[in-house]
PDB file of N, CA, C and O in Angstrom:
ATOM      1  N   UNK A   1       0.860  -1.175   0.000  1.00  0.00           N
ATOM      2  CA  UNK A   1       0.000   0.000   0.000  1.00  0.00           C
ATOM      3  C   UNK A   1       0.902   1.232   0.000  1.00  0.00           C
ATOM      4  O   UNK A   1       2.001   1.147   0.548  1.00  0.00           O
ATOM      5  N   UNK A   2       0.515   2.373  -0.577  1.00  0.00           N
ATOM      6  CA  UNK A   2       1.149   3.288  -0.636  1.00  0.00           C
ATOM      7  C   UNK A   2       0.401   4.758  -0.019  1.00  0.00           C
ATOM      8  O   UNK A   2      -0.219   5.370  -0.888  1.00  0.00           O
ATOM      9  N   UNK A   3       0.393   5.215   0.992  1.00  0.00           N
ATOM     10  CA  UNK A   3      -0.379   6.304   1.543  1.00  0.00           C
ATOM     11  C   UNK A   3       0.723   7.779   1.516  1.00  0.00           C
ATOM     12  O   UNK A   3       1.949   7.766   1.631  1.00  0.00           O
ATOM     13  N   UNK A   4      -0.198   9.002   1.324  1.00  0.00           N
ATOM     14  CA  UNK A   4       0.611   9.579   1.755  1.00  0.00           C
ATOM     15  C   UNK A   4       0.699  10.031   3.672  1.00  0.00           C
ATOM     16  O   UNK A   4      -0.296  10.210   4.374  1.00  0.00           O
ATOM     17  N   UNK A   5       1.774  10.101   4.022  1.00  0.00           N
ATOM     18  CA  UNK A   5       1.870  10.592   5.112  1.00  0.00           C
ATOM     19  C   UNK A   5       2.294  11.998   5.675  1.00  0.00           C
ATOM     20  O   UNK A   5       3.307  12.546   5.240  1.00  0.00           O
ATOM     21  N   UNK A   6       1.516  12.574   6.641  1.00  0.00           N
ATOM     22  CA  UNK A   6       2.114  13.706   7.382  1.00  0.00           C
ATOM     23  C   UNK A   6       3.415  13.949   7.729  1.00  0.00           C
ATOM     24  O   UNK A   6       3.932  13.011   8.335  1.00  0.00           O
ATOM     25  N   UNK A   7       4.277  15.126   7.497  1.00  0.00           N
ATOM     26  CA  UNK A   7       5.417  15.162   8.475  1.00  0.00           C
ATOM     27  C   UNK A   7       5.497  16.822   8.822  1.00  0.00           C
ATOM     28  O   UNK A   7       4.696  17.621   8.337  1.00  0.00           O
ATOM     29  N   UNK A   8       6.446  17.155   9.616  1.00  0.00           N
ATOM     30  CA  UNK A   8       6.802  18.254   9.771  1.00  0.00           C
ATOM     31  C   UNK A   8       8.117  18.847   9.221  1.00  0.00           C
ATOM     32  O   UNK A   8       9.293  18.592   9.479  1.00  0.00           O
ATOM     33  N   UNK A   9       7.562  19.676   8.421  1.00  0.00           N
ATOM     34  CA  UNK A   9       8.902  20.593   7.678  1.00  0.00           C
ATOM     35  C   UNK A   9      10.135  20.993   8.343  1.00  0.00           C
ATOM     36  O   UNK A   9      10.011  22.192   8.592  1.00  0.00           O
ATOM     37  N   UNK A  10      11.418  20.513   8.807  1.00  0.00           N
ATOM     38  CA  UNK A  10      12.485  20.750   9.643  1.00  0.00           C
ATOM     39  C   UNK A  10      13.406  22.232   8.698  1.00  0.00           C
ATOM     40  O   UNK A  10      14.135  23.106   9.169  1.00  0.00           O
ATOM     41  N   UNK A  11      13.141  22.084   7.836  1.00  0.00           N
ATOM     42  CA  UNK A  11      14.362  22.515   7.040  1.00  0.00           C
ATOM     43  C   UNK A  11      14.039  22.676   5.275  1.00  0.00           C
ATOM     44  O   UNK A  11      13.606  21.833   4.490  1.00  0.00           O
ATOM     45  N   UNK A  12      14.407  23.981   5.067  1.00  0.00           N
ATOM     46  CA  UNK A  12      14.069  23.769   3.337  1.00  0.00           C
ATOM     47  C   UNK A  12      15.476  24.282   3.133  1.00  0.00           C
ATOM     48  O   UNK A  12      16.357  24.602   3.931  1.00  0.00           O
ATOM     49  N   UNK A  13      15.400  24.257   1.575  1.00  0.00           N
ATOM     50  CA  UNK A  13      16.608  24.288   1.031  1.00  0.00           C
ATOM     51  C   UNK A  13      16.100  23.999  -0.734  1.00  0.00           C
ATOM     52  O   UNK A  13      15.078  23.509  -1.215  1.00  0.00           O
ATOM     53  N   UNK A  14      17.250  24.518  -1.299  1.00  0.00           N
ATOM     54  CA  UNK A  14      17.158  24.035  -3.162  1.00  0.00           C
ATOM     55  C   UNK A  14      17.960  22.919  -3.668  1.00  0.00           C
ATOM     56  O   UNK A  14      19.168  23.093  -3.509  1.00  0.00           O
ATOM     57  N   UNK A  15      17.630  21.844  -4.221  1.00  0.00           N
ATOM     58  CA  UNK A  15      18.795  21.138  -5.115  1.00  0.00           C
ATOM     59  C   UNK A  15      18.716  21.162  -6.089  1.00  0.00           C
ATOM     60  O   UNK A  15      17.521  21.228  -6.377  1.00  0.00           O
ATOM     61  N   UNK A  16      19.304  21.148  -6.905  1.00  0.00           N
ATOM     62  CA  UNK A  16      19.265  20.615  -8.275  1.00  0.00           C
ATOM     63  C   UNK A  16      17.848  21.555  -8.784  1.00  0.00           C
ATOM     64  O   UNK A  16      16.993  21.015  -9.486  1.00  0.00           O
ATOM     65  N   UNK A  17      17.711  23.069  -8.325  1.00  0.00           N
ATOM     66  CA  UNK A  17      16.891  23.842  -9.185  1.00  0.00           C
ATOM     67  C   UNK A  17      15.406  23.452  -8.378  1.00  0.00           C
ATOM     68  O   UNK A  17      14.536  24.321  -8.441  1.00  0.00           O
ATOM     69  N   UNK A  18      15.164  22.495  -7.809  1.00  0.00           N
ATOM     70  CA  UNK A  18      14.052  21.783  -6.857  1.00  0.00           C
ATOM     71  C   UNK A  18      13.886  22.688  -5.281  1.00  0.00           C
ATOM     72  O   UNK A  18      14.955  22.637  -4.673  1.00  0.00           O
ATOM     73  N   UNK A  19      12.911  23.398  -4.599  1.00  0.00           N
ATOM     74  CA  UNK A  19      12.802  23.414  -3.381  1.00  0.00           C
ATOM     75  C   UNK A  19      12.026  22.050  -2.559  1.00  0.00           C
ATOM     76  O   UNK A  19      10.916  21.518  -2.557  1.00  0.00           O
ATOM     77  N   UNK A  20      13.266  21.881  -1.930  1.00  0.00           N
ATOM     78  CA  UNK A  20      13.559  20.913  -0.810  1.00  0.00           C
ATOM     79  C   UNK A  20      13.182  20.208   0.442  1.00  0.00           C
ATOM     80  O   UNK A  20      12.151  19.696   0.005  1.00  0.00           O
ATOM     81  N   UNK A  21      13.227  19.929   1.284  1.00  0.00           N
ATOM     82  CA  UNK A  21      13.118  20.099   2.319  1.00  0.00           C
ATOM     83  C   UNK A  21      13.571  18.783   3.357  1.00  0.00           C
ATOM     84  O   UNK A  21      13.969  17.711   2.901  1.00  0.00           O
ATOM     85  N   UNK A  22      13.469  18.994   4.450  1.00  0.00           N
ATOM     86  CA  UNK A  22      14.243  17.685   4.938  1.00  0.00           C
ATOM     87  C   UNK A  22      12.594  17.924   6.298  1.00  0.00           C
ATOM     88  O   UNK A  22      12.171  18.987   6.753  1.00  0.00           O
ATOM     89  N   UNK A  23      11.990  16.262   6.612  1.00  0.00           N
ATOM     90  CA  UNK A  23      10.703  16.204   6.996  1.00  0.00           C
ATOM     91  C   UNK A  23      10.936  15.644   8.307  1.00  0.00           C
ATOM     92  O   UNK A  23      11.699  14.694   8.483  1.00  0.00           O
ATOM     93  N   UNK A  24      10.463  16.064   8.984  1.00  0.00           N
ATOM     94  CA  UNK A  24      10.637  15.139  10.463  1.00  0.00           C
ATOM     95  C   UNK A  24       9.037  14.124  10.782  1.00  0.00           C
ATOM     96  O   UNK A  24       7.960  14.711  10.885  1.00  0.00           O
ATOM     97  N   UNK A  25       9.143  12.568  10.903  1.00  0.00           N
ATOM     98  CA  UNK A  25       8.057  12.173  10.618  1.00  0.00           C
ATOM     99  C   UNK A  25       7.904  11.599  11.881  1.00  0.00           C
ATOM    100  O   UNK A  25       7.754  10.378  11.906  1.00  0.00           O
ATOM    101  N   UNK A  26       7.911  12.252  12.998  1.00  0.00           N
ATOM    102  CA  UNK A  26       8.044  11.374  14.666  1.00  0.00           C
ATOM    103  C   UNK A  26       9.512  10.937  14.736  1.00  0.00           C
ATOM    104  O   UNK A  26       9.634   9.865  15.330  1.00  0.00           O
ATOM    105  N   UNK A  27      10.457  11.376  14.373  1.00  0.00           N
ATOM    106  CA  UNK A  27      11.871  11.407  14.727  1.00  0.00           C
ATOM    107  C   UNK A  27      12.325  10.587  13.551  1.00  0.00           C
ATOM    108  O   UNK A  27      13.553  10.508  13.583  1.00  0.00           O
ATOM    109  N   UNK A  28      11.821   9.959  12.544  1.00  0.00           N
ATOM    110  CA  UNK A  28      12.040   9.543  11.241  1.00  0.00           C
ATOM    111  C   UNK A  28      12.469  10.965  10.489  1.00  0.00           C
ATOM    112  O   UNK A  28      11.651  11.842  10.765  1.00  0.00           O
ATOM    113  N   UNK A  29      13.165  11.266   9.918  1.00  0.00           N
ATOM    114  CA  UNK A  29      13.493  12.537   8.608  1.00  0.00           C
ATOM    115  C   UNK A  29      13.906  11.692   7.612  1.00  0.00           C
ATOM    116  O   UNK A  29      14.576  10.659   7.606  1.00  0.00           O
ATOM    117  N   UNK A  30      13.217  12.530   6.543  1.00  0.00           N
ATOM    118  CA  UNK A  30      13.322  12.123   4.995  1.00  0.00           C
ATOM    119  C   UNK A  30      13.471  13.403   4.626  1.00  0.00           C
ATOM    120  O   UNK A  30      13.430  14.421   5.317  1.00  0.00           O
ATOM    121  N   UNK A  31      13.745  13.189   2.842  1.00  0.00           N
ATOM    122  CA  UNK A  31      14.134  14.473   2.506  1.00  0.00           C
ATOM    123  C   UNK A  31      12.457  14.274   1.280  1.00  0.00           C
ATOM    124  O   UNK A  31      11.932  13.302   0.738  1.00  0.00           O
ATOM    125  N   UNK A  32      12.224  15.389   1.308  1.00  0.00           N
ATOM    126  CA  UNK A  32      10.759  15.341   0.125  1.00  0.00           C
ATOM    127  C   UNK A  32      10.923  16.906  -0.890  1.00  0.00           C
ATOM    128  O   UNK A  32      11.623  17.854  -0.534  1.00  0.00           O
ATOM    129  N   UNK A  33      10.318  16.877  -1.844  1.00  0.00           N
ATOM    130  CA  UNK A  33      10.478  18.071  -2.842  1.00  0.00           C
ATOM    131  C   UNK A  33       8.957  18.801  -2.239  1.00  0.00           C
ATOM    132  O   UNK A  33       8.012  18.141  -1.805  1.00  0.00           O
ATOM    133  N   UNK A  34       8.991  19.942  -2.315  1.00  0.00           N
ATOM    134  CA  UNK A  34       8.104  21.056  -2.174  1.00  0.00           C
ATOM    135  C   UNK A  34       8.012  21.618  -3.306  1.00  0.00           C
ATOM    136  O   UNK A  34       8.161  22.811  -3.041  1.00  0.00           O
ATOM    137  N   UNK A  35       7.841  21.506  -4.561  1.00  0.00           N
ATOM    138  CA  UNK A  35       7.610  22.248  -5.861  1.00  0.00           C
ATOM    139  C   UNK A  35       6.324  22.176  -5.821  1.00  0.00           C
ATOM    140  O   UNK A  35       5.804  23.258  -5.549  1.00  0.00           O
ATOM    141  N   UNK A  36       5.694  21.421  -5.966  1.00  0.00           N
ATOM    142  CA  UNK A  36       4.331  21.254  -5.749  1.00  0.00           C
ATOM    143  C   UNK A  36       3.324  21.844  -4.814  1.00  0.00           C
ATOM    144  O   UNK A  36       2.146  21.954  -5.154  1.00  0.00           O
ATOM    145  N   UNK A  37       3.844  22.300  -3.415  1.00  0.00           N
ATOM    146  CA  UNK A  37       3.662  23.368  -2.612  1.00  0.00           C
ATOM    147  C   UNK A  37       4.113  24.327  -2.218  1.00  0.00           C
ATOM    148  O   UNK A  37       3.868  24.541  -1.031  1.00  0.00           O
ATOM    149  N   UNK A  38       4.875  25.256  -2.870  1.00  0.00           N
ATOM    150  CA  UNK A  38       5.972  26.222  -2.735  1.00  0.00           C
ATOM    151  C   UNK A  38       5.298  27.159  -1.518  1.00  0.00           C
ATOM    152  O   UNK A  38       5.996  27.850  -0.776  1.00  0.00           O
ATOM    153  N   UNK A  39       4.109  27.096  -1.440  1.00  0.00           N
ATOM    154  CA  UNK A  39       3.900  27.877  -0.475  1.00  0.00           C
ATOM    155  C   UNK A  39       4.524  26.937   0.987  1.00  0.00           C
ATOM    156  O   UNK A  39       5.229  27.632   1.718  1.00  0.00           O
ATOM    157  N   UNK A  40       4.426  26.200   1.220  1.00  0.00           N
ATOM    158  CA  UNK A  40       4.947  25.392   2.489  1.00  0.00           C
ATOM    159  C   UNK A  40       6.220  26.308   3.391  1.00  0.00           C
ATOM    160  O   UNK A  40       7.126  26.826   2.738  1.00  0.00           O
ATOM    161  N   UNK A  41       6.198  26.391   4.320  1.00  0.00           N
ATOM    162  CA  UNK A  41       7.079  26.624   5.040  1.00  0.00           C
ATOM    163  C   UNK A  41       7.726  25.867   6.246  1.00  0.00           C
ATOM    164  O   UNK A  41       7.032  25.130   6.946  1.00  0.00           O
ATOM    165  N   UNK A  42       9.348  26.092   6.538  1.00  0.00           N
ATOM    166  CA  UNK A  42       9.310  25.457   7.532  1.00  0.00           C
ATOM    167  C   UNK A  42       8.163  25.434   8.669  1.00  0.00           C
ATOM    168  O   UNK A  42       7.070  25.986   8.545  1.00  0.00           O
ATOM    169  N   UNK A  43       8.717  24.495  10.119  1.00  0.00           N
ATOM    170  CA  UNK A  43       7.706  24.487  11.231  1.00  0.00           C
ATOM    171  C   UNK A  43       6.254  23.721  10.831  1.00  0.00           C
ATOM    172  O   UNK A  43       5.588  23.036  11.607  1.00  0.00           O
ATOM    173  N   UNK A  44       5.881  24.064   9.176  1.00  0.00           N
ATOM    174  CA  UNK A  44       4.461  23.727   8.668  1.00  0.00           C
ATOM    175  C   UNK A  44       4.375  22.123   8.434  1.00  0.00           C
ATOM    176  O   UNK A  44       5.386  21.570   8.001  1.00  0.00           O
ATOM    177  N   UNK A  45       3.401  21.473   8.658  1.00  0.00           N
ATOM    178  CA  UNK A  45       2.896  20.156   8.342  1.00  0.00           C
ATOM    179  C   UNK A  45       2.344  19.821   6.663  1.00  0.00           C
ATOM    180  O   UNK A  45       1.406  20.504   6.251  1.00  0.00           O
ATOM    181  N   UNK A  46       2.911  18.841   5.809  1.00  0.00           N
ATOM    182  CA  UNK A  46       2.456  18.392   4.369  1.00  0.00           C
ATOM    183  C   UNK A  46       2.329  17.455   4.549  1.00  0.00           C
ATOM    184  O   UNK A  46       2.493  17.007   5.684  1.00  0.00           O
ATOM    185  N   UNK A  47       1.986  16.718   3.546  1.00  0.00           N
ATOM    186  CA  UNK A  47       1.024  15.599   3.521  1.00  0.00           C
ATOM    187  C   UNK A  47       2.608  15.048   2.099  1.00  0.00           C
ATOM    188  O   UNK A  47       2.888  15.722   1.108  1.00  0.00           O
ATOM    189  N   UNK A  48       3.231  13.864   2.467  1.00  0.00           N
ATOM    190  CA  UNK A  48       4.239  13.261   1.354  1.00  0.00           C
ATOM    191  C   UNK A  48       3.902  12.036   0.778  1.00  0.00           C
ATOM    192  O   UNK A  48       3.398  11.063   1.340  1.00  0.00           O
ATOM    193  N   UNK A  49       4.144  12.134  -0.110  1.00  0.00           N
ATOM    194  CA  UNK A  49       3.581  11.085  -1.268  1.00  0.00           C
ATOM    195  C   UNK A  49       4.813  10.630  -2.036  1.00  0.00           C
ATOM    196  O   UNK A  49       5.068  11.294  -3.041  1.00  0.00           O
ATOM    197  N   UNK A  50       5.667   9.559  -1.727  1.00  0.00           N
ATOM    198  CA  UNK A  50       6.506   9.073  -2.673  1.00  0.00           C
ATOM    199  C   UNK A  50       7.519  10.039  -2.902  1.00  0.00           C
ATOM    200  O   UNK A  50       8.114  10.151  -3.973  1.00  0.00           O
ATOM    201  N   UNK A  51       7.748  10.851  -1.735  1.00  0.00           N
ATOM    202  CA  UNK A  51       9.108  12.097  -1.962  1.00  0.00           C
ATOM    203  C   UNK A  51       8.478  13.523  -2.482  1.00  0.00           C
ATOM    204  O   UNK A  51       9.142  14.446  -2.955  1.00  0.00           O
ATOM    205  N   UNK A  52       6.907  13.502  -2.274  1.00  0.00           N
ATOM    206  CA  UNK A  52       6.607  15.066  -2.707  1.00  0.00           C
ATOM    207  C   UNK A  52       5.831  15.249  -1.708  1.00  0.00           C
ATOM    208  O   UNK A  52       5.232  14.457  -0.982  1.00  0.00           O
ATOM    209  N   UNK A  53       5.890  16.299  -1.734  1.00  0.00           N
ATOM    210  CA  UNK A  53       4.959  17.264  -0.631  1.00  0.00           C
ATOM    211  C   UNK A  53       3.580  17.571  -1.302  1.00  0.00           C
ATOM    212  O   UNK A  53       3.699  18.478  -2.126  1.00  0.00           O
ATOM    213  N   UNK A  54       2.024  16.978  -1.169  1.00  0.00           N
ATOM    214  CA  UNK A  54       1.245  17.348  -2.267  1.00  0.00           C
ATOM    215  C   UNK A  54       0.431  18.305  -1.577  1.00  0.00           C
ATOM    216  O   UNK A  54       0.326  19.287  -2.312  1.00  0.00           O
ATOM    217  N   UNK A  55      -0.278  18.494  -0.361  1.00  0.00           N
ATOM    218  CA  UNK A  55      -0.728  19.687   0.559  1.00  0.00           C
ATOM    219  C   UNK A  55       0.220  20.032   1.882  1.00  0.00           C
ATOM    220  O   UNK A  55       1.110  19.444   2.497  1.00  0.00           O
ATOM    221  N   UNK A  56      -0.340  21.078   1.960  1.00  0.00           N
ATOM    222  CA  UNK A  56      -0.265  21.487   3.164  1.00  0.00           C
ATOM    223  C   UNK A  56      -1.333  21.243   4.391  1.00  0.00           C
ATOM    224  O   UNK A  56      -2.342  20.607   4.085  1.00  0.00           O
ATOM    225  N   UNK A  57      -1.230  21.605   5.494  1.00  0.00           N
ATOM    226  CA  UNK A  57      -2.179  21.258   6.612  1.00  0.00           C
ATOM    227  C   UNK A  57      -1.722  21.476   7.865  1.00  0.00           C
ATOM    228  O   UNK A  57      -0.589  21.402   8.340  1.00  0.00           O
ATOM    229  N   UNK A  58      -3.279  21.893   8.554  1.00  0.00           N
ATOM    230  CA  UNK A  58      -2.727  21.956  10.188  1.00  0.00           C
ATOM    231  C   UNK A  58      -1.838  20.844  11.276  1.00  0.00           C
ATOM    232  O   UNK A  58      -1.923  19.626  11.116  1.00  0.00           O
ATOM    233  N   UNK A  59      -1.160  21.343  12.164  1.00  0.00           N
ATOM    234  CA  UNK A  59      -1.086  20.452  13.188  1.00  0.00           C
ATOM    235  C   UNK A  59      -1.806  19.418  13.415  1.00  0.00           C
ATOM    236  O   UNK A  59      -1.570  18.217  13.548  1.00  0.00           O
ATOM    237  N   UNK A  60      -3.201  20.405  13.453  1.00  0.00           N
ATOM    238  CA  UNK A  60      -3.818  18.941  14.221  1.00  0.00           C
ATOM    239  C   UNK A  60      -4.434  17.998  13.234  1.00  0.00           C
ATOM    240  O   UNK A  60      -4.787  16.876  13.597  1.00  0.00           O
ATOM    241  N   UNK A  61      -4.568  18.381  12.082  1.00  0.00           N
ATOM    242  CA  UNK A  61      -5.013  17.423  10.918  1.00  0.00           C
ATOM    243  C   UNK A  61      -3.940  16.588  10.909  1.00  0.00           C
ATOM    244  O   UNK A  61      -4.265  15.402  10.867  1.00  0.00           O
ATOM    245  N   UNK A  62      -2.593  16.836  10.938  1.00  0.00           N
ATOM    246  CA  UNK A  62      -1.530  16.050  10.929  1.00  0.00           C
ATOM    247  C   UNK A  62      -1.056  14.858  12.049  1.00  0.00           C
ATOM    248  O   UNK A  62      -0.508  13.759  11.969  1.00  0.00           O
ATOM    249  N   UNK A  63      -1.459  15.511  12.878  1.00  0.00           N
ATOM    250  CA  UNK A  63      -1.559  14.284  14.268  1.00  0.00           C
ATOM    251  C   UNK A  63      -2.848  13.189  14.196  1.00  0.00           C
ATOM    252  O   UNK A  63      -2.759  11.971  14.350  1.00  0.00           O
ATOM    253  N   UNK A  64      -4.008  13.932  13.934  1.00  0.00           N
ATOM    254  CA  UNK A  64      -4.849  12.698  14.042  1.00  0.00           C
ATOM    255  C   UNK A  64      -4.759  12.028  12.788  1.00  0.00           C
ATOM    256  O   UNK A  64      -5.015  10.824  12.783  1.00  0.00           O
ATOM    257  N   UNK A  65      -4.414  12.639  11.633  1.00  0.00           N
ATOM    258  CA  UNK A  65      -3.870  11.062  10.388  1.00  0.00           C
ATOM    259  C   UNK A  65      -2.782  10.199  11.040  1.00  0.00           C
ATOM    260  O   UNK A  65      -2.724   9.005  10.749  1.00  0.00           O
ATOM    261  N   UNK A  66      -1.944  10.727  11.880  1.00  0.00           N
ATOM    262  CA  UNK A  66      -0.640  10.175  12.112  1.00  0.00           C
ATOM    263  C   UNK A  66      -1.069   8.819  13.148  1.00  0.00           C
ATOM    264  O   UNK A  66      -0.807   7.642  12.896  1.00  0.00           O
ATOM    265  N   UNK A  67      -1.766   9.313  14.317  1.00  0.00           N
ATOM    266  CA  UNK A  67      -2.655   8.747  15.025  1.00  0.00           C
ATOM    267  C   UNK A  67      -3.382   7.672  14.529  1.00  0.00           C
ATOM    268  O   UNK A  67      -3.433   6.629  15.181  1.00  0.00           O
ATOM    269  N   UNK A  68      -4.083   7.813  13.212  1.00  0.00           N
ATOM    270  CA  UNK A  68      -5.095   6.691  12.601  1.00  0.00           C
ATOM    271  C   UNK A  68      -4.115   5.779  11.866  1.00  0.00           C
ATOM    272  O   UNK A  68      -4.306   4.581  11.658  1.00  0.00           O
ATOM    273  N   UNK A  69      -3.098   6.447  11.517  1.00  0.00           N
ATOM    274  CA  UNK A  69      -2.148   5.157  10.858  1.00  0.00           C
ATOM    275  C   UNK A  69      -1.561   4.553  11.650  1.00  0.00           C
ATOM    276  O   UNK A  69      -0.957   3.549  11.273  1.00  0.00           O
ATOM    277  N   UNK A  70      -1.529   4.913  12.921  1.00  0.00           N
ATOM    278  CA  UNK A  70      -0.566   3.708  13.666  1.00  0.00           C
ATOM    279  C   UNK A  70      -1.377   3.258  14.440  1.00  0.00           C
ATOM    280  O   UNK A  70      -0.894   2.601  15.363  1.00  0.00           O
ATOM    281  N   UNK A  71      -2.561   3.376  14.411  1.00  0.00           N
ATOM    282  CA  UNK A  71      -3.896   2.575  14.998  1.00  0.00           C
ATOM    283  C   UNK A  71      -4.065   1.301  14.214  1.00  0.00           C
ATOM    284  O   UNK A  71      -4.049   0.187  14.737  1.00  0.00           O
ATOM    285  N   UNK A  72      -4.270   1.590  12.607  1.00  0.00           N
ATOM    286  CA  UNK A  72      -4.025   0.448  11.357  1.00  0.00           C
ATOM    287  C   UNK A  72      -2.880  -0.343  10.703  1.00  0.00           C
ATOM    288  O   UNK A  72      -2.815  -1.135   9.763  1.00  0.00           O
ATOM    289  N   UNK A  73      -1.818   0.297  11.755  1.00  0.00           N
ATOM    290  CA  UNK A  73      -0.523  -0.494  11.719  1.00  0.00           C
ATOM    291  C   UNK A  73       0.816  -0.103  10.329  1.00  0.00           C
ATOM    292  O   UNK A  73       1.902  -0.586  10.008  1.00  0.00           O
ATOM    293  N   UNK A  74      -0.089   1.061   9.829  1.00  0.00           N
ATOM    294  CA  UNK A  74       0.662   1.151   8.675  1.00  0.00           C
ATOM    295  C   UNK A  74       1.588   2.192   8.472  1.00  0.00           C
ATOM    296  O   UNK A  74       2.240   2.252   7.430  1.00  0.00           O
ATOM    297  N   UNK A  75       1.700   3.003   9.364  1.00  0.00           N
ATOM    298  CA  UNK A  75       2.960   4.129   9.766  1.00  0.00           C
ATOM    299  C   UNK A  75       3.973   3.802   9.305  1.00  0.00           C
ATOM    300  O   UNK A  75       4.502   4.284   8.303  1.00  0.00           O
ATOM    301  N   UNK A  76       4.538   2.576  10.264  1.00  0.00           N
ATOM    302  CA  UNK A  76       5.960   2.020   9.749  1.00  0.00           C
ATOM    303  C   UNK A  76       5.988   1.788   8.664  1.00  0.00           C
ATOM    304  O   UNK A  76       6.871   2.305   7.980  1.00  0.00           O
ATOM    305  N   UNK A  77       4.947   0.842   8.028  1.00  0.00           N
ATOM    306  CA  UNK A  77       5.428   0.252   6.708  1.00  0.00           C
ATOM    307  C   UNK A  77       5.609   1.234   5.686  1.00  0.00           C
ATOM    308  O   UNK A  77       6.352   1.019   4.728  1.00  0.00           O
ATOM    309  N   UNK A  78       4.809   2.575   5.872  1.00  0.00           N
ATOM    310  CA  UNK A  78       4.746   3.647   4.673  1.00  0.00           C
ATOM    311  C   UNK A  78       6.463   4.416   5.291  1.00  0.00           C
ATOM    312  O   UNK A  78       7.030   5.332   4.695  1.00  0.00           O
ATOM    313  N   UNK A  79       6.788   4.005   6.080  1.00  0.00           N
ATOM    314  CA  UNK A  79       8.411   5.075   6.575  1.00  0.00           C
ATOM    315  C   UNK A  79       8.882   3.850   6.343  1.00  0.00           C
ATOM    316  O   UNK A  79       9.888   4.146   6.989  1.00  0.00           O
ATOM    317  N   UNK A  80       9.109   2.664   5.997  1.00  0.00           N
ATOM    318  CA  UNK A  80       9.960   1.923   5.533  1.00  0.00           C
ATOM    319  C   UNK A  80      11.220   1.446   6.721  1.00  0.00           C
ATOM    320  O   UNK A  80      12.363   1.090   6.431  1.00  0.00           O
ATOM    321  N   UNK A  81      10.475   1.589   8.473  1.00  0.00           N
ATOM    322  CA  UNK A  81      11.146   1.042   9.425  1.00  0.00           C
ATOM    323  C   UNK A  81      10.573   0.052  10.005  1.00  0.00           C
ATOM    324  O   UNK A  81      10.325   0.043  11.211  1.00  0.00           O
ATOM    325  N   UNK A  82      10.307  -0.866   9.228  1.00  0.00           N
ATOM    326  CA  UNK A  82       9.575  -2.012   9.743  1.00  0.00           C
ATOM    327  C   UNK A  82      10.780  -3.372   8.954  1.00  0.00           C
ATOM    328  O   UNK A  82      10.557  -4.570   9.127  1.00  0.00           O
TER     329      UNK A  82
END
């Protein structure tokens, strides 16, 4: 299954012409592209899909998805620490 998941924006930055960002997902960090939401800012919560950032969203929208996925067991498997 492939979901997207919540994280919190730690850090942006450009590569390769791309805005960046490095995601904190409950002490998991990945790095995901923000082109797709340029409005995003650090501190802010997105929603990542396969290395992109596709919305933005509140805190608390972001905790209770985070919440329902590790109720259904599938947190880990979508962060790939299982």
């Amino acid at each position: 299954m492939c979901l997207g998941v919540p994280g919190k924006i730690v850090e942006a930055y450009e590569k390769n012409g791309l805005k960046m960002a490095k995601v904190d997902f409950g002490g998991i960090f990945r790095e995901a592209c923000l082109d797709y939401v340029p409005e995003a800012q650090v501190g802010e919560y997105c929603v990542i899909h396969v290395g992109f950032a596709i919305s933005v969203l509140s805190e608390s929208e972001a905790m209770e998805t985070l919440d329902l996925l590790r109720q259904i067991g599938t947190l880990e498997e979508e962060l790939g620490t299982t």
